[in-house]
C-alpha positions in Angstrom: -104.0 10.0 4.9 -102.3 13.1 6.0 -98.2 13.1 6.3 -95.8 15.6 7.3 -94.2 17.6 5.3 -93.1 20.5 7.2 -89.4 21.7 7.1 -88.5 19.8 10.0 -88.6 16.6 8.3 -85.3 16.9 6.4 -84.2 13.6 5.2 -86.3 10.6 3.9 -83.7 8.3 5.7 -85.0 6.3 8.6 -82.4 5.8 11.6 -82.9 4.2 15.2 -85.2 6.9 17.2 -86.4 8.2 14.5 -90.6 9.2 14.9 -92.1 7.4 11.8 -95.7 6.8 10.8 -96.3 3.0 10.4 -99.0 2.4 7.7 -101.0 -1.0 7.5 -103.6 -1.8 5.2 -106.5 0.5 6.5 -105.0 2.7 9.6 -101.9 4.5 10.3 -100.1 4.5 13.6 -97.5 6.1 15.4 -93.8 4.7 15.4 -90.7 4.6 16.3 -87.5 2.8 14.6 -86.0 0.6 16.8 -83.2 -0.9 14.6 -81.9 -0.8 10.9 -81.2 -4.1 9.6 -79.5 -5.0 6.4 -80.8 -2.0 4.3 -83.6 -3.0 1.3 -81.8 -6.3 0.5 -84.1 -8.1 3.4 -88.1 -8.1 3.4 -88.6 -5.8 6.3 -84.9 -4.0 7.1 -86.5 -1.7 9.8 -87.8 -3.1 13.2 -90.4 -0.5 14.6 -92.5 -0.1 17.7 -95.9 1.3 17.0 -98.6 2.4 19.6 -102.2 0.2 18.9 -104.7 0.4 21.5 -102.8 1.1 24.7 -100.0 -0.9 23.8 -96.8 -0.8 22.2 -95.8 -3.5 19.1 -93.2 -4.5 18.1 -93.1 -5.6 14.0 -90.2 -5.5 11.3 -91.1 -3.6 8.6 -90.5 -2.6 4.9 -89.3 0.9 4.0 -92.5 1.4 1.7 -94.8 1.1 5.3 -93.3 4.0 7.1 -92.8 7.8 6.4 -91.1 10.5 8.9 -92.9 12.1 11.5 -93.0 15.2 13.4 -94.5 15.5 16.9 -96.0 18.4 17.2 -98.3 18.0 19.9 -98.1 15.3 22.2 -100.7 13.5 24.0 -100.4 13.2 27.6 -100.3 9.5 28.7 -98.3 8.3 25.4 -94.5 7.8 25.8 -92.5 7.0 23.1 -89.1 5.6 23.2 -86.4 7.9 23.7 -89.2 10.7 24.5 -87.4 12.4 27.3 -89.7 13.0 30.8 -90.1 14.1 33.8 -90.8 11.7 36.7 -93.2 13.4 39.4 -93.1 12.0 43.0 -94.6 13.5 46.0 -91.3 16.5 46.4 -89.9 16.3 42.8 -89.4 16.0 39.7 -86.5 13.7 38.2 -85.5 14.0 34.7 -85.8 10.4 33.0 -85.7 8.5 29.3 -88.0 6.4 27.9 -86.3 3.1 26.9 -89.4 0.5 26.2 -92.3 -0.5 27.5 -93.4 -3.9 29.5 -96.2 -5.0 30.7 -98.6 -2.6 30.4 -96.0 0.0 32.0 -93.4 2.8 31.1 -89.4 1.0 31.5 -87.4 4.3 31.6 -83.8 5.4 32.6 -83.6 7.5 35.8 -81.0 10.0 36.3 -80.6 9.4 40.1 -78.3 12.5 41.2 -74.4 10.8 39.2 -75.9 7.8 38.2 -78.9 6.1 35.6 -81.2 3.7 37.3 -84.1 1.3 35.4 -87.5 2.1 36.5 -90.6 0.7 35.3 -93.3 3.5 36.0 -97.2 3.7 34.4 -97.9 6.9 32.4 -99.5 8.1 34.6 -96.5 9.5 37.5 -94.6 10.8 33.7 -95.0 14.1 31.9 -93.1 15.5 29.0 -90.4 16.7 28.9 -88.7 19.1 26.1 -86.0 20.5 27.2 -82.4 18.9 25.7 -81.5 16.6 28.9 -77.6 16.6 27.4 -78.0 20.2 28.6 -79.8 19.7 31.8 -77.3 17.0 32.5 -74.1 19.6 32.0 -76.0 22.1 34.3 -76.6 19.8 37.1 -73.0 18.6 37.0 -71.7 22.3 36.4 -73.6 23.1 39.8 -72.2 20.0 41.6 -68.7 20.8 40.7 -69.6 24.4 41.8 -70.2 24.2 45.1 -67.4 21.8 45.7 -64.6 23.9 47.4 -61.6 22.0 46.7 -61.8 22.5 43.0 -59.7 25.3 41.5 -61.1 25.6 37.8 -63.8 27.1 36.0 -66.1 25.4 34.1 -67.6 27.1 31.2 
């Protein structure tokens, strides 16, 4: 099996959202850390969500059974959680975050105009996103704030 071992894996510690492979006993899969238990006093410190056959699992884990990963490339029709997205409907595109997955479909937080709804959405209405959405964010508030004439500051 093939790991990464470019320069933009710097640290062999695994934290939530990190992008891990998860290694069972004949395949490897893709991952993400969900949550870091009590360190390597427990069996499995690490709970992980991995991507098997269309579906997204959910298993705690020993430190031995997953490695850092870099996505390089990613496939089209599979989110991972915190993979940032872009939600297209018929006359836009809305700038989302993927926070699980249910039923067979996508659960992911909406930034609708000042606020963050819950949307469950299939893969299929999502695309990639990978531009920094704290940036985007600033931008679209720095434009709000803009046009409003009342306001008698710049903002950087």
């Amino acid at each position: 099996m093939k790991y990464d071992s470019s320069s933009a894996v710097t640290h062999d510690r695994m934290n939530t959202g990190d992008k891990v492979w998860f290694l069972s006993e004949k395949q490897k899969y893709i991952a993400v850390v969900l949550e870091v238990g009590l360190g390597r006093a427990t069996a499995s410190p690490y709970t992980i969500a991995y991507f098997d056959n269309g579906e997204w699992k959910i298993v705690g884990v020993a430190y031995e059974k997953i490695f850092p990963r870099v996505q390089d490339d990613k496939q089209p029709n599979i989110f991972e959680i915190y993979d940032t997205v872009l939600i297209n409907t018929e006359h836009s595109k809305t700038l989302g975050v993927v926070i699980g997955y249910e039923i067979g479909m996508n659960v992911i937080m909406k930034y609708a105009g000042k606020i963050w709804r819950r949307v469950v959405l299939p893969s299929n209405v999502l695309e990639h996103h990978s531009g920094n959405y704290d940036e985007i964010l600033f931008n679209n508030r720095k434009q709000l704030l803009a046009e409003q004439t009342w306001l008698r500051w710049n903002l950087p």
